[in-house]
C-alpha positions in Angstrom: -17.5 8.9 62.2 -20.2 7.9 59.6 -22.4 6.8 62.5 -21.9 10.1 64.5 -22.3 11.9 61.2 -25.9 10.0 60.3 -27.2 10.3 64.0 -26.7 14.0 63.7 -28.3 14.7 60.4 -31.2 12.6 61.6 -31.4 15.1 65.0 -31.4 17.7 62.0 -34.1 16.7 60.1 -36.3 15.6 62.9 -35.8 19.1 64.4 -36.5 20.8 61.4 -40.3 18.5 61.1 -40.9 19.1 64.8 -40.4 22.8 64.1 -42.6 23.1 61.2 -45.1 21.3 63.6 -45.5 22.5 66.1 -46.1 26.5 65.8 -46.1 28.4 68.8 -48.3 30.9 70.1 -47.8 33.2 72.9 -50.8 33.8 75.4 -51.7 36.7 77.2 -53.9 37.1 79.7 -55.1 40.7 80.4 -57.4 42.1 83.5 -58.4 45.6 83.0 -60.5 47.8 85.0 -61.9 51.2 83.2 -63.5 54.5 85.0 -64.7 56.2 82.1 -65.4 60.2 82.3 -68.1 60.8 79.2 -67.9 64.4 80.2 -64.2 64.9 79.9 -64.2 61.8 77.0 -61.2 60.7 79.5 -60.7 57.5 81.3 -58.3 55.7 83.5 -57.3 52.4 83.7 -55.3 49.7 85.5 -54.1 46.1 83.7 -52.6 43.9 84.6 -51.5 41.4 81.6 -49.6 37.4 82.4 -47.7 37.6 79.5 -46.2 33.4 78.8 -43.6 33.3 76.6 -44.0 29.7 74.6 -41.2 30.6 71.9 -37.9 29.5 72.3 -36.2 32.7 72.4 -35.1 34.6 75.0 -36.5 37.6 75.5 -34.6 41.4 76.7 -37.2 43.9 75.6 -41.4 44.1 75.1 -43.2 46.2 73.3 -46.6 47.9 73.2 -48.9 49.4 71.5 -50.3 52.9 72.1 -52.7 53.3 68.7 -54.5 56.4 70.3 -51.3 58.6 70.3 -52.1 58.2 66.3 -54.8 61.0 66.4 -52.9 64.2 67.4 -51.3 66.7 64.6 -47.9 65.7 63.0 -48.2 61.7 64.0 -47.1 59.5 61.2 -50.9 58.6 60.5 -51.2 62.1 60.2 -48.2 62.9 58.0 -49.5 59.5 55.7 -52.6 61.0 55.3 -51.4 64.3 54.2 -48.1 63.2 51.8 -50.2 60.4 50.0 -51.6 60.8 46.3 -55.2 59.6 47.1 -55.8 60.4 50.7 -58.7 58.6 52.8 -61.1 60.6 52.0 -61.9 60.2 55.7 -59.3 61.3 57.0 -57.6 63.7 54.7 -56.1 66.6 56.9 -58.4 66.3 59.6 -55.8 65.2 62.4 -53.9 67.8 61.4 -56.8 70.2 62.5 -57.1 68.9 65.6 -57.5 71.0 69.2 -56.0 69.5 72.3 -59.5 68.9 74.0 -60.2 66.7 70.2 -56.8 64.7 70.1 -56.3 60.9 71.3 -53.6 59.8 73.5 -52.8 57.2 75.9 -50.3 58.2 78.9 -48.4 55.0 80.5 -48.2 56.2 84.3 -46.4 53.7 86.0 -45.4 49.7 84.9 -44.0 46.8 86.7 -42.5 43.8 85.6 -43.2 41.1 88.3 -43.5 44.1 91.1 -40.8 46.0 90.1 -40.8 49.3 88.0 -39.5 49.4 84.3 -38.1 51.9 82.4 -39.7 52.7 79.1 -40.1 55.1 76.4 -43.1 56.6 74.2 -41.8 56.7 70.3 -45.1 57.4 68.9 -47.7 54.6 68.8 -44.6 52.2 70.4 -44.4 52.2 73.8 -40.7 50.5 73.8 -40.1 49.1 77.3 -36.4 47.5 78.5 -36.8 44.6 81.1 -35.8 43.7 84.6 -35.8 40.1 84.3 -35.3 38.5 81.1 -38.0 36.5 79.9 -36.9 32.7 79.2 -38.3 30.3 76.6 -41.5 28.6 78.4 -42.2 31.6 81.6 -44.6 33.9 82.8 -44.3 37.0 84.1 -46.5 39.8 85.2 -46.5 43.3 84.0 -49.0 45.8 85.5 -49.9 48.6 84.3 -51.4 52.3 84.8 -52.6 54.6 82.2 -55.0 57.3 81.3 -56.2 58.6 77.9 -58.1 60.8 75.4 -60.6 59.8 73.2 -60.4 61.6 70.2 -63.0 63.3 67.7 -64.3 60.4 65.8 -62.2 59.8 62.6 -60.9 56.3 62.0 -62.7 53.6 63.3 -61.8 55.0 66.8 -63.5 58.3 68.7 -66.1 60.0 69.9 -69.4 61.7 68.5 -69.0 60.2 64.7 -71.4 61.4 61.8 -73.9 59.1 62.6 -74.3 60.4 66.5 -72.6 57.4 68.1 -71.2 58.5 71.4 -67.7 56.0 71.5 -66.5 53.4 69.3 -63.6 52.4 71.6 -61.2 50.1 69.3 -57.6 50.4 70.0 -58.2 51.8 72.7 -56.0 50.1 75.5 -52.4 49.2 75.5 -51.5 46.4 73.9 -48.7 44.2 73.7 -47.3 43.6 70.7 -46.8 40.0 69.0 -43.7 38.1 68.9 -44.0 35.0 66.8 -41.6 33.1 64.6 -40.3 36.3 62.2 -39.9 38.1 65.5 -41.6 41.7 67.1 -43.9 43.4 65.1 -43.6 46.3 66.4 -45.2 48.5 64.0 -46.0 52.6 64.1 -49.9 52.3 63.9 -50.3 54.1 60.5 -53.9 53.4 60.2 -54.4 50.3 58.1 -54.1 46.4 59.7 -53.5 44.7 63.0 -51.8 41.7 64.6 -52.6 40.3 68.1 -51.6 38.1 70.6 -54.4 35.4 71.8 -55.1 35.3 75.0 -57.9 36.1 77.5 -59.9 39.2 78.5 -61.1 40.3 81.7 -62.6 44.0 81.2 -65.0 46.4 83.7 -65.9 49.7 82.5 -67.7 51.9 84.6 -69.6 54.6 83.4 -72.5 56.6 83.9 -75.7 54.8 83.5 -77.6 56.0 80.6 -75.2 54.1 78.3 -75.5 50.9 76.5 -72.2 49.4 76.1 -71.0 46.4 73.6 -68.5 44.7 72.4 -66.1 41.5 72.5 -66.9 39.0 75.0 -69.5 38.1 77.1 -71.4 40.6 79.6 -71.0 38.7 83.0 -73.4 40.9 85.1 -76.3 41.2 82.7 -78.9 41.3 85.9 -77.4 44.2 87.2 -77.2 45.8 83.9 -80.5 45.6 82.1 -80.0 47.7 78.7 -81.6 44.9 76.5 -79.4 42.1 78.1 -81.7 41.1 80.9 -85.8 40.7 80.9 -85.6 42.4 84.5 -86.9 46.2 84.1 -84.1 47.7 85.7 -84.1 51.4 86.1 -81.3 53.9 86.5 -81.0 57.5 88.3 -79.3 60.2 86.4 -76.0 60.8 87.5 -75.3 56.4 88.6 -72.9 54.6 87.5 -72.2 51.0 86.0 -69.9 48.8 85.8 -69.9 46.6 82.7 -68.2 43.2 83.2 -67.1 41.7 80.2 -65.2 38.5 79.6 -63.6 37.3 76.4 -61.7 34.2 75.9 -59.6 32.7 73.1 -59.3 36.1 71.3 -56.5 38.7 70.2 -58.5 42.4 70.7 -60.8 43.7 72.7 -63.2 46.2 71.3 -66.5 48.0 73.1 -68.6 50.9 72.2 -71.2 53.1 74.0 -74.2 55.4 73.2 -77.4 56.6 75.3 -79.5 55.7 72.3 -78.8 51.7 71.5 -81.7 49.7 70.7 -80.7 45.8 71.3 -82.1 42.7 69.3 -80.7 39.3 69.6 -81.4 36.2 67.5 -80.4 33.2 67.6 -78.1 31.2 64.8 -78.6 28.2 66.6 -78.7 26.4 70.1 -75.0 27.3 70.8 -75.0 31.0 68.8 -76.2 34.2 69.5 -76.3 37.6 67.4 -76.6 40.6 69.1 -77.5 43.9 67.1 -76.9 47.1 68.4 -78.5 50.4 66.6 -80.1 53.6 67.5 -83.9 54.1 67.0 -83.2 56.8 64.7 -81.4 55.0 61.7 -83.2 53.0 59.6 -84.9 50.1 61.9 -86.4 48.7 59.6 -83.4 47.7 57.2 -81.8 46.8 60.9 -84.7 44.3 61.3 -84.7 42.9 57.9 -81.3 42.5 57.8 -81.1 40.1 61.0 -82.3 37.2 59.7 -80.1 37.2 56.9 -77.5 37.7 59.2 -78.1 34.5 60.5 -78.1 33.2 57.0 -74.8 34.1 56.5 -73.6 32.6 59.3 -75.3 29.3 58.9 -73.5 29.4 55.3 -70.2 30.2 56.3 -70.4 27.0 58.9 -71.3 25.0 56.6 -68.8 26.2 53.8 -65.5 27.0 55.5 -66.3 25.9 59.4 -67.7 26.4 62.5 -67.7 29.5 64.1 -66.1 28.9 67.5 -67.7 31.4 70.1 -71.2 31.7 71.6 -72.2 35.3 70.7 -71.4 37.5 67.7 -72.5 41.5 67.5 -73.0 43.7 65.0 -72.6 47.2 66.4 -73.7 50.9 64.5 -70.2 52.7 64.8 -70.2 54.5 62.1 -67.0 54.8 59.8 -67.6 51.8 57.1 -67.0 49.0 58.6 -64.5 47.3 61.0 -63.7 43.9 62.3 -63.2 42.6 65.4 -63.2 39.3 67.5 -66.8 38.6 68.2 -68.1 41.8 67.3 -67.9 44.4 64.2 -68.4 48.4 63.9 -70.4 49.4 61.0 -72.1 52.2 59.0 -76.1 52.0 60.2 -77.3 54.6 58.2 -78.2 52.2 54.7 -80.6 50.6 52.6 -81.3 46.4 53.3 -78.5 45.3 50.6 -76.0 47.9 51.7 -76.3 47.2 55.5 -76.2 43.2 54.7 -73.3 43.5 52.7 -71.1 45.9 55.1 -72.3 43.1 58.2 -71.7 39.9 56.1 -68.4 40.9 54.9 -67.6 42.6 58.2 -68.8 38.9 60.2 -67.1 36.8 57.9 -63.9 38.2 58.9 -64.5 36.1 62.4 -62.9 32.8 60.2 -60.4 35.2 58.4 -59.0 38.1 61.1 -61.0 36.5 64.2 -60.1 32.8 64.1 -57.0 32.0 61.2 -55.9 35.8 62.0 -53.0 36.0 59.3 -50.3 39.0 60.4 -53.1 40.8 57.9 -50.3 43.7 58.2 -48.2 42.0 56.0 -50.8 39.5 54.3 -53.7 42.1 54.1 -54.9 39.9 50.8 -55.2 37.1 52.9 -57.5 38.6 55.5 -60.1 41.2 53.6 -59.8 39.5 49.6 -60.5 36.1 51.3 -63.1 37.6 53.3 -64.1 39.1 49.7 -64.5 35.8 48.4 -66.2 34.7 50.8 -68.6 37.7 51.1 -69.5 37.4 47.1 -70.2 33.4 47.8 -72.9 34.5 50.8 -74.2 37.3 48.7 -74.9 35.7 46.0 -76.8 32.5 48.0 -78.4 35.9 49.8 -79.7 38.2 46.6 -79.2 35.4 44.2 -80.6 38.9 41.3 -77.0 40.2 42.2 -75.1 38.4 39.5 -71.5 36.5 39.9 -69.6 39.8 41.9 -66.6 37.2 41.5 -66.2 38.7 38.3 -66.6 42.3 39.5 -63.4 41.3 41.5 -61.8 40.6 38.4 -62.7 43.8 36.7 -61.1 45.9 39.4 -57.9 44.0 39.3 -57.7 44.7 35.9 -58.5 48.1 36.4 -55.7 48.5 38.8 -53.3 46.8 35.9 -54.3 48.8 33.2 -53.7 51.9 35.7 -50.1 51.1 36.0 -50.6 51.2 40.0 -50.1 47.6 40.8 -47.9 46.6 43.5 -47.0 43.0 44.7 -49.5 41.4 47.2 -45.8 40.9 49.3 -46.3 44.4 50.1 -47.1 45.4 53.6 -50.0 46.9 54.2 -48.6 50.4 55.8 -46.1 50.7 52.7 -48.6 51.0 49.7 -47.5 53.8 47.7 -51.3 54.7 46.6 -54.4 53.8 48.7 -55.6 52.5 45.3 -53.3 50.0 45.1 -53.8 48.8 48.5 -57.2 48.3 48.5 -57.7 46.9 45.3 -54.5 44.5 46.1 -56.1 43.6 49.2 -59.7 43.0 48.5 -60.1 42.1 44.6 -56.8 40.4 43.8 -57.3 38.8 47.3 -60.5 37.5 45.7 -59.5 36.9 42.5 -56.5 34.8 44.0 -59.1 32.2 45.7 -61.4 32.6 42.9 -58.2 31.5 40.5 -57.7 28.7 42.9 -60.9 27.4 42.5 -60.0 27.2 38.7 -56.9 25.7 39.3 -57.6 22.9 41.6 -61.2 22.3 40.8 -64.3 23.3 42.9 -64.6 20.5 44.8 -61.2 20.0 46.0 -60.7 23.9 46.4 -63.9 23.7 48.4 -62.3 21.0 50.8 -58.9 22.4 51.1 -60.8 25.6 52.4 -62.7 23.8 55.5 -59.5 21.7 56.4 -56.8 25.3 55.9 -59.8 26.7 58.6 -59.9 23.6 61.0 -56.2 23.1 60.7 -54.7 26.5 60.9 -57.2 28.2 63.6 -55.9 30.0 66.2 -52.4 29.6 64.9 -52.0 32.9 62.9 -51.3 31.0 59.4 -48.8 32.7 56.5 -49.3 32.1 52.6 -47.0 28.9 52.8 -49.4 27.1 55.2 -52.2 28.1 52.7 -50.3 26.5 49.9 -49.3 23.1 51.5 -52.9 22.7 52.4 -53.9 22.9 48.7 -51.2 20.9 47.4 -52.2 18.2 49.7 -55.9 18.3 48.9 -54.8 18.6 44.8 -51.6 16.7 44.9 -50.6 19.7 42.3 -47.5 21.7 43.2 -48.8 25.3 43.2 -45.5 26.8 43.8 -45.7 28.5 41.0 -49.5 29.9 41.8 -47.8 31.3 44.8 -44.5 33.0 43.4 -46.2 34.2 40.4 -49.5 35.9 41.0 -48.3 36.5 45.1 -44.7 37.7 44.3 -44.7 40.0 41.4 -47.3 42.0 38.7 -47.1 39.6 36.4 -50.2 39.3 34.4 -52.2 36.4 32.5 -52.9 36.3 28.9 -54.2 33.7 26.5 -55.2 34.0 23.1 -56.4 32.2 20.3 -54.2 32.9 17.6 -55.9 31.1 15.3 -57.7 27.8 13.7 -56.9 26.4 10.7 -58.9 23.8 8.8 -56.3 20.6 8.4 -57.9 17.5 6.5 -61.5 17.6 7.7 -60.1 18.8 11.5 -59.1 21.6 12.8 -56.2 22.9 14.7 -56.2 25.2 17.2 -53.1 27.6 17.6 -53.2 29.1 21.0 -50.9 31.7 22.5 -49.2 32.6 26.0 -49.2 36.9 25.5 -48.8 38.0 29.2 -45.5 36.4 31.5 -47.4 34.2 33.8 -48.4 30.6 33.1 -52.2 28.8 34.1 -53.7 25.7 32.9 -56.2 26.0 30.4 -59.6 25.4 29.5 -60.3 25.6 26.0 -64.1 24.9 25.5 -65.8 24.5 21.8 -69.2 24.8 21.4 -70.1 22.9 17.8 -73.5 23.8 15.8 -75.2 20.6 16.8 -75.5 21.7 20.1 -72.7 19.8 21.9 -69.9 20.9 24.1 -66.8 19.7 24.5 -63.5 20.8 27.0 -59.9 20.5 26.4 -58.3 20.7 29.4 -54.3 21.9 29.2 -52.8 21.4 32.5 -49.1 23.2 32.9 -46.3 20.6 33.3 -45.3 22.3 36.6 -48.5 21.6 38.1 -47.0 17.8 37.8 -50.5 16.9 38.0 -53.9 17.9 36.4 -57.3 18.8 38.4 -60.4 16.3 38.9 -63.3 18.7 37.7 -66.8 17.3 36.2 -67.4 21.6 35.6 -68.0 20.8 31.6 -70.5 17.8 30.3 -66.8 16.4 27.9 -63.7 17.2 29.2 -60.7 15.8 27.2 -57.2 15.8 29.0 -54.5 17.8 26.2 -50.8 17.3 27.0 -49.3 19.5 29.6 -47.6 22.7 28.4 -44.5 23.9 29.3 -44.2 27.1 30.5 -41.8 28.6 28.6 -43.5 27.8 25.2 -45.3 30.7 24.1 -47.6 28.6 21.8 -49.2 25.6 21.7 -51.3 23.8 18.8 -54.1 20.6 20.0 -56.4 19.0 16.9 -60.2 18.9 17.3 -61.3 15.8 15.2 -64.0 17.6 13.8 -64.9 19.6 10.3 -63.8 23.2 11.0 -67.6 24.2 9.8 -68.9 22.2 12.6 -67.7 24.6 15.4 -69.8 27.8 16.3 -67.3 29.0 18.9 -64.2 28.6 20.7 -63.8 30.2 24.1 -60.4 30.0 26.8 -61.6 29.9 30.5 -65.9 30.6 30.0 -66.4 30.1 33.3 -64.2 33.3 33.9 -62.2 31.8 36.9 -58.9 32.9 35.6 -58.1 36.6 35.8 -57.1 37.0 31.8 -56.1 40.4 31.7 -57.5 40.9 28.2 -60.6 38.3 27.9 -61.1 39.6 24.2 -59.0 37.7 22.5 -59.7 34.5 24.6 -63.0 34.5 21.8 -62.7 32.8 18.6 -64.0 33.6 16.2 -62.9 36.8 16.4 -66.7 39.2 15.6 -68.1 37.3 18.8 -66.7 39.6 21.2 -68.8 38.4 23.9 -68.3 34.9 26.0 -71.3 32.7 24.1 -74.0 31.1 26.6 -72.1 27.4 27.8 -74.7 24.8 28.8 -72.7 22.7 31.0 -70.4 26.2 32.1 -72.1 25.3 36.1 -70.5 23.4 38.8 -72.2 20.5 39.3 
């Protein structure tokens, strides 16, 4: 019995290893054909999507969505927009206003599982569809597909004739199955904020009349037979023929094109085995468009270099109007601005290709993880880019204080859709997204936090990593336990605060009394700065770190005891005359996201962080 007993709680725990190895993706594989009507801003479409199921569920019911049903009058986007405190200013009321002939919608005509019709239902942005032929663990099966749709008046990243005069920015424009991973479907009403994708392959024509330029994801297959910038050969087109743009995009999770009569095309190259393709019209300003490029390619050879290679051929940066949005290969942005403006929207846009494009976190539910690492990132390249801009690390910080002090704050646990202000969703997502890897940084040290980065990115890509993966990277790299990073700054509002209570001359020393004001716990760096010039660290590691960082930031560092977290002071002895010390100062590299960095000073009239010499990473 103690045998059968061991044998089976082996099974157990070598099941449970196996599982946390190996996590599975599904694949789909869609073909869709497009005959596009730019007079009616109608088209209809055929797919037909291989759909393998690698989980090792069975599954009764599929689900898809339908994100251009979004745009018509009383749609839950629509309703959000209107019933929130701090509407997009973009969207406001304007669905609401909407004519039939300005709505979007997509209209499912017919679908077949393996050959056979199913029955479905529209419920809003869902298209909820009950099977024929249950799909087991490791299968294929077939589901084709007829629909027709609307585009609607531009508004949100999707539609037709935008501000800037773009003819179509067609993102989430197809049906698209939904993703089933380990939590599940995710299933959700398209409300106007993140996405989640299967990965899989695309195999899309559009045809459409021939005066338009069309880009997108993937790579144009018929580029001879095009012209349009993609082909030397001087091709020339009659008014009133049509094209048919053959497009083919693999290893991705979306698929996103748009068109206009007036695209002007540049591409340069990264490198041997990278392409960037701009797409603009003459009338914007070109010339920010052509100094922008080569900075572009800047950015990219940074982010190669920093956090890993990108892993496709071609990448294109594509006027849309509407900010910016990212998608695999390829990004929709706001063409109208100045050289720093229009560098800023395409490298933060671009680096999302590691973040959405590659890793591609549920960023529904982890929207931190997705646009404030992209953040982080984005202030790294800019500041390599305009090196006049300053450390916009910190500007991060200021605007998740801001959002503390406005009593806004929500937990970055929240999902993206269920934000109760739009404040507190985009300052969640993209500063304290920032300010969580900036933290990091401070936590782990540079160097490590620097390697754990690359090996989360080569380790996790394609594989749609959550916060946990994220952690147990780190705490490899470190060999800290971060645990407490995670539940702390992650899971709840809790907010950092260190002070210097005070320092007392004690027999030709001086003791430092410091104080733990706000509820959650960091290590420390206390640096003094004496008169003679010299600098020294004393670095307070937390005793649940088990473990202290390996950081040469400071020319002395001297290792205190660890602090327990539940002690709200703690009191170390500088072996020098208090009259010897000009200034003491908690954290000067401002890595750690004190929410009041005042009384981090001492002594207490320098109100501002003194100049540290050694205060750069070597």
């Amino acid at each position: 019995m103690k045998f059968k007993l061991s044998v089976l709680m082996l099974l157990a725990v070598t099941f449970r290893v196996s599982a946390q190895n190996d996590r599975w993706q599904q694949r789909a594989k869609y073909q869709m054909e497009i005959d596009f009507d730019a007079v009616k801003h109608q088209y209809k479409g055929t797919q037909k999507l291989a759909y393998t199921n690698n989980s090792p569920d069975t599954l009764q019911k599929v689900f898809y969505h339908l994100y251009l049903n979004a745009f018509q009058p009383g749609s839950q986007m629509d309703v959000r927009s209107r019933t929130i405190s701090d509407p997009d200013a973009r969207v406001k009321d304007r669905i609401s206003r909407l004519s039939p002939s300005e709505i979007g919608y997509e209209k499912v005509l017919s679908l077949k599982q393996n050959g056979k019709a199913l029955k479905y239902e529209v419920v809003g942005t869902i298209l909820e569809v009950t099977l024929n032929e249950k799909i087991l663990p490791k299968s294929q099966h077939t589901f084709d597909l007829e629909f027709e749709a609307q585009v609607p008046v531009q508004i949100r990243r999707t539609g037709r004739n935008n501000s800037e005069g773009i003819d179509y920015s067609m993102a989430q424009w197809y049906p698209k199955m939904c993703e089933y991973d380990y939590e599940g479907w995710h299933a959700n009403p398209y409300i106007g904020r993140e996405f989640y994708g299967i990965w899989g392959d695309f195999d899309v024509k559009i045809t459409m009349d021939a005066a338009y330029t069309i880009a997108g994801t993937g790579y144009l297959q018929n580029p001879d037979k095009i012209g349009h910038g993609y082909s030397a050969k001087n091709i020339t087109h009659k008014p009133g023929d049509r094209l048919t743009w053959h497009f083919v995009a693999p290893e991705v999770h979306d698929f996103m094109w748009a068109a206009d009569r007036d695209y002007k095309h540049d591409i340069v190259k990264v490198d041997d085995n990278l392409d960037l393709h701009f797409f603009y019209q003459t009338d914007t300003l070109a010339n920010s468009w052509k100094e922008m490029e080569p900075l572009a390619v800047r950015s990219f050879k940074i982010m190669n270099e920093q956090f890993g290679r990108y892993p496709y051929k071609q990448y294109s940066v594509i006027q849309g109007g509407d900010g910016g949005m990212e998608y695999p290969m390829a990004t929709l942005i706001t063409g109208r601005l100045n050289l720093n403006a229009l560098t800023s929207v395409t490298v933060h846009e671009s680096i999302h290709s590691w973040f959405q494009g590659v890793l591609a976190t549920n960023e529904s539910k982890y929207s931190w993880m997705d646009e404030g690492f992209t953040t982080y990132a984005q202030n790294m390249v800019m500041a390599e880019l305009f090196p006049s801009r300053g450390d916009a690390q910190r500007s991060a910080t200021t605007s998740y204080r801001s959002l503390v002090k406005s009593g806004l704050e929500e937990p970055l646990t929240t999902h993206a859709d269920h934000y109760n202000t739009n404040r507190a969703y985009s300052i969640a997502s993209y500063s304290k997204g920032a300010v969580f890897l900036n933290q990091l940084n401070y936590i782990i040290g540079k160097d490590v936090f620097q390697r754990g980065m690359k090996r989360y990115y080569n380790e996790w890509k394609f594989k749609h990593p959550n916060p946990t993966d994220l952690k147990r990277i780190m705490e490899k790299e470190s060999g800290l336990e971060l645990d407490w990073y995670w539940e702390n700054f992650v899971g709840t509002t809790k907010t950092i605060d260190y002070g210097i209570r005070e320092v007392v001359a004690n027999a030709g020393k001086a003791d430092v009394v410091l104080e733990r004001i706000g509820q959650m716990p960091m290590p420390l760096d206390v640096v003094v700065s004496y008169k003679d010039g010299t600098q020294e660290n004393f670095y307070i590691p937390l005793e649940i770190m088990r473990g202290e960082k390996k950081e040469n930031w400071y020319s002395k560092t001297t290792q205190m005891a660890d602090w327990g977290w539940t002690y709200p002071e703690y009191t170390f002895t500088i072996d020098r005359n208090i009259a010897e010390i000009q200034a003491i100062v908690i954290d000067p590299s401002q890595r750690m996201a004190d929410i009041d960095p005042d009384n981090n000073v001492w002594p207490v009239v320098t109100r501002t962080i003194p100049r540290f010499k050694a205060a750069k990473a070597k």
